[in-house]
N, C-alpha and C positions, 0 to 999 in steps of 0.2 A: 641621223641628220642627212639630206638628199646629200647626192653627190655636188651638185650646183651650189648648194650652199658651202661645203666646203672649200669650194676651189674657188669661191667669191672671196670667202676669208683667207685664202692664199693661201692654205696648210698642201695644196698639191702642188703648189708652184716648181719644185724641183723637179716634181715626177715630170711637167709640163716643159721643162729649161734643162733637161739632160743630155749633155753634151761628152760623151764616154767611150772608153773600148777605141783607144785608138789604133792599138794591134790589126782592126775589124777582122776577126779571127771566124771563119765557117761555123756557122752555130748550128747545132744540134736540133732538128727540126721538132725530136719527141720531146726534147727540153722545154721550146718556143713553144711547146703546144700545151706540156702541162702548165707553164706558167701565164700562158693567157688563157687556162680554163680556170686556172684559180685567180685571175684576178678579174676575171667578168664574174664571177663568187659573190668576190669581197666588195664591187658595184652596187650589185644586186643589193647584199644584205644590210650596206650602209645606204642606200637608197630605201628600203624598208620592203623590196619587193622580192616572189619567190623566184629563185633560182632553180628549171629544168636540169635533170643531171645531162651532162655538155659533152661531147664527142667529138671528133672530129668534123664528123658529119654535120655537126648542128650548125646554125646560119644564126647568128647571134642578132641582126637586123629582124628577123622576123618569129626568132624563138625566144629575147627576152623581151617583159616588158617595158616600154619606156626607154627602149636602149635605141635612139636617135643621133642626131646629130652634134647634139648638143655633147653627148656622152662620149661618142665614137672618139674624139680627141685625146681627153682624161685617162679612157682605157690606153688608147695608144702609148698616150706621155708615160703611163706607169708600167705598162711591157717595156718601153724602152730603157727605162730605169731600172726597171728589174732584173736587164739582160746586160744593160752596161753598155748601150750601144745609140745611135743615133739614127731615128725615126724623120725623115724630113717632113715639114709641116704641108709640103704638097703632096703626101702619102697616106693616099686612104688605106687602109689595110681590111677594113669592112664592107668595102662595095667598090667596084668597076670604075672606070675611069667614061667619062662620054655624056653623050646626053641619058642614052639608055641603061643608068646603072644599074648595076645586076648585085644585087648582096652575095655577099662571099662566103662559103662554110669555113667554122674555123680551120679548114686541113690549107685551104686555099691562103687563108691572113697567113697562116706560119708560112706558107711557101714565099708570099711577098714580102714579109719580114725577112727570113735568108736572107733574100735575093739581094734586098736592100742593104740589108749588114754587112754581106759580102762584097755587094759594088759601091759604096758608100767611099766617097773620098775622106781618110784620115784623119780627123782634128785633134788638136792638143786639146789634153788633159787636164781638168780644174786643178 
């Protein structure tokens, strides 16, 4: 089933509404990175499309297919959930900020994830 389809039927809603990690404790960048190599995966394979094996290096904007705008959020919501932390929704983690965006390799998302995790003002815990 796409990924669109599922998050219509609200089975992502959480990953999208997670509000966690009030500690915002320094997170382990290799950690951030395996986990948003394996869940740009699990996009892919429920989206029905092939997944490139993923590196640091890789630029998920222009290395998968069909990974847009539309997707770039979903991924986000479910890193964040994954990590226990909160992602703000004026945070691209996939591409530059400006008129001229520039897509991001994943080494670059994990570094703006930290960065964010780390300077993120604390909220209470569901």
């Amino acid at each position: 089933m796409p990924v669109l389809d599922l998050l219509a039927q609200g089975e992502w809603y959480d990953y999208l509404t997670a509000r966690k990690n009030p500690e915002r404790k320094a997170m382990d960048a290799g950690h951030v990175r395996k986990e948003l190599i394996t869940i740009l995966g699990q996009i892919q394979a429920m989206s029905g499309l092939a997944c490139p094996a993923l590196t640091g290096a890789s630029v998920p904007i222009t290395d998968l297919d069909k990974f847009d705008s539309k997707i770039w959020p979903v991924a986000t919501g479910m890193l964040a959930a994954t990590l226990n932390v909160e992602i703000p929704n004026n945070v691209n983690i996939f591409s530059t900020r400006g008129a001229c965006r520039t897509p991001l390799s994943i080494d670059q998302a994990v570094a703006e994830v930290c960065r964010v995790a780390s300077s993120a003002t604390p909220v209470a815990a569901e």
